[in-house]
Every structure is written in structure tokens, then in C-alpha cells.
C-alpha positions as CSV (number, residue, x, y, z in Angstrom):
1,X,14.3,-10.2,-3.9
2,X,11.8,-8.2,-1.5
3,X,8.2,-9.4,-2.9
4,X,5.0,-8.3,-1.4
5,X,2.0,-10.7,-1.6
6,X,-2.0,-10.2,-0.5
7,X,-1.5,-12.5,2.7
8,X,1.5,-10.3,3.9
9,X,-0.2,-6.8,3.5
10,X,-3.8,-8.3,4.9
11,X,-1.5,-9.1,7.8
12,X,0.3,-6.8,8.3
13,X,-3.1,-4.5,8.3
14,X,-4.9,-6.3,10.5
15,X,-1.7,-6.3,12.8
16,X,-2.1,-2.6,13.5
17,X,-5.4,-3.2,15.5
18,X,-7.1,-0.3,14.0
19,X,-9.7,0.7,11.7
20,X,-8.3,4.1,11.2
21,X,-8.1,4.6,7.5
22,X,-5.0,7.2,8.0
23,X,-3.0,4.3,10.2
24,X,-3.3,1.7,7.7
25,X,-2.5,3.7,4.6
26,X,0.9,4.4,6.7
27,X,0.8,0.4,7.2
28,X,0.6,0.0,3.7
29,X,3.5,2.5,3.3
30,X,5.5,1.1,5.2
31,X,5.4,-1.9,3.7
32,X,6.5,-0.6,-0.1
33,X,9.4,1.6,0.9
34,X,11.2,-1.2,-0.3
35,X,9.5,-1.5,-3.6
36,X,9.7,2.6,-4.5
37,X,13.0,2.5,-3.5
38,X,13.5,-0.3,-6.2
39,X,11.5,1.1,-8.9
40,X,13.8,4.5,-8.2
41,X,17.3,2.7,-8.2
42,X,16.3,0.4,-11.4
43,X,16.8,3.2,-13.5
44,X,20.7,2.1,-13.3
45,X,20.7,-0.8,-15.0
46,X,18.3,0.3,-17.6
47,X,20.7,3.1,-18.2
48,X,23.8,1.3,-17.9
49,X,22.4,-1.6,-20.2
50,X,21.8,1.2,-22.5
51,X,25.1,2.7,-22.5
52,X,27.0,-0.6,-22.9
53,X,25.0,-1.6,-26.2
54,X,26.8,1.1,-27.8
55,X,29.3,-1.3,-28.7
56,X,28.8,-4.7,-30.3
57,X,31.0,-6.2,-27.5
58,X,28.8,-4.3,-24.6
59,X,25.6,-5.8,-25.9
60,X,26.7,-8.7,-24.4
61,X,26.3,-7.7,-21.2
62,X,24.3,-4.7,-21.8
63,X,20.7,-6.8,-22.9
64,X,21.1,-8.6,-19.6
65,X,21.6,-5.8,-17.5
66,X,18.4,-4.0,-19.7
67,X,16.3,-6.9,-18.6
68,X,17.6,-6.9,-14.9
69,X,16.4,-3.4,-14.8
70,X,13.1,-4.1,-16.5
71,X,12.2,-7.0,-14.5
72,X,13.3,-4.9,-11.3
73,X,11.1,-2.0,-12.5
74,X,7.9,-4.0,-13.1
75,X,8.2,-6.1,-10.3
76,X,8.6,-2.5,-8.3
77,X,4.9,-1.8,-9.8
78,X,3.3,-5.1,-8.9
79,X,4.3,-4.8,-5.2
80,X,2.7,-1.2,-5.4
81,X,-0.5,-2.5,-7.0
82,X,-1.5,-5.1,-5.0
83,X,-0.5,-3.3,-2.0
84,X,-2.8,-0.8,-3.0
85,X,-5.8,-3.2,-4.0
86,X,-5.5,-5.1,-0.8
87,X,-5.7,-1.9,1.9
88,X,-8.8,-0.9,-0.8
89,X,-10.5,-4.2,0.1
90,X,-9.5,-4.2,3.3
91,X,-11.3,-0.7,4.1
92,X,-14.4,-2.4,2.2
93,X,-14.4,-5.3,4.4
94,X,-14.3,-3.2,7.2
95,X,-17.2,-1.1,6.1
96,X,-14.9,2.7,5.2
97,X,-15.3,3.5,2.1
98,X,-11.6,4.1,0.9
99,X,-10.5,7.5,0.1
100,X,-7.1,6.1,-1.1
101,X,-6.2,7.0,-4.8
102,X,-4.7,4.2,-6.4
103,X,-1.2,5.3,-8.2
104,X,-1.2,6.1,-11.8
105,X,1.6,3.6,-12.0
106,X,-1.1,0.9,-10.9
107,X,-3.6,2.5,-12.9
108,X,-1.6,2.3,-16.5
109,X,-0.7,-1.2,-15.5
110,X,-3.8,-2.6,-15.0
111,X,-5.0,-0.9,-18.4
């Protein structure tokens, strides 16, 4: 599973060599195509777990599959967050005050 951690996205910022804001938003990007791309496709097991609890039987393997898509999903949302916390501090450190929104998916999960 594709997991993104502080370390990786600090480094992967300060491999670009610049202290163009616009760059290393693109840097940060870049580096959760994976995760959106996950958060997008683990609407399919959510929905298929759904689907299959219709039936006694199905439940079976339909509350797996529900928490497969779950745990997909919010692990999706945690990549996104602290990519976008770490390019935040990042700018700070580097004295540009960040322009970058954080996502409202990072926002509602942090409340």
C-alpha cells in the first residue's frame, strides 16, 4: 500500500531545488496522484460491500469488503493531509507565506 509520510514529502520538496511556491505545490501533487486516485477508486468496495449485504450469505464477505473500502478511503485522506501540512511548513520555513488552501477533506478530518 502507497503511504506518504512527513520525511518523504520534506524530501521530495527540498529535491526540487526551488523556493518557488507554484513548483512545489506541483511537487506536492505529484506526490498524491496516487492517494486521489485511491480515495476515487475506493468507492468500489464500499459499494460492492454494500450490495453484497443484501443477502445474509453476502454479509460475509460484504463487511470485509466495506471496511477494505473504508480503510482505503481514510488512509486516501491522511496522505492528503499531511502532504498538505508539510509543503505549509515547508513554505514557513523558507520564509513565503503559503497561499495553498488546505482541502476540505483535510479540513473536516482534522475537526
Amino acid at each position: 500500500m502507497f503511504s506518504v509520510d512527513k520525511q518523504a514529502v520534506l524530501g521530495a520538496l527540498k529535491s526540487t531545488g526551488s523556493y518557488d511556491p507554484d513548483v512545489l505545490y506541483a511537487k506536492k501533487n505529484e506526490l498524491i496522484q496516487m492517494s486521489k486516485g485511491m480515495k476515487g477508486y475506493s468507492w468500489i468496495p464500499l459499494i460492492a460491500g454494500t450490495l453484497l449485504c443484501i443477502t445474509i450469505i453476502g454479509a460475509f464477505v460484504g463487511i470485509p469488503t466495506i471496511l477494505i473500502g473504508w480503510y482505503l478511503r481514510s488512509k486516501a485522506k491522511k496522505n492528503m493531509k499531511i502532504a498538505d501540512e508539510t509543503l505549509t511548513e515547508y513554505l514557513e520555513s523558507i520564509g513565503i507565506k503559503p497561499n495553498v488552501e488546505v482541502q476540505p477533506e483535510a479540513q473536516a478530518a482534522s475537526a
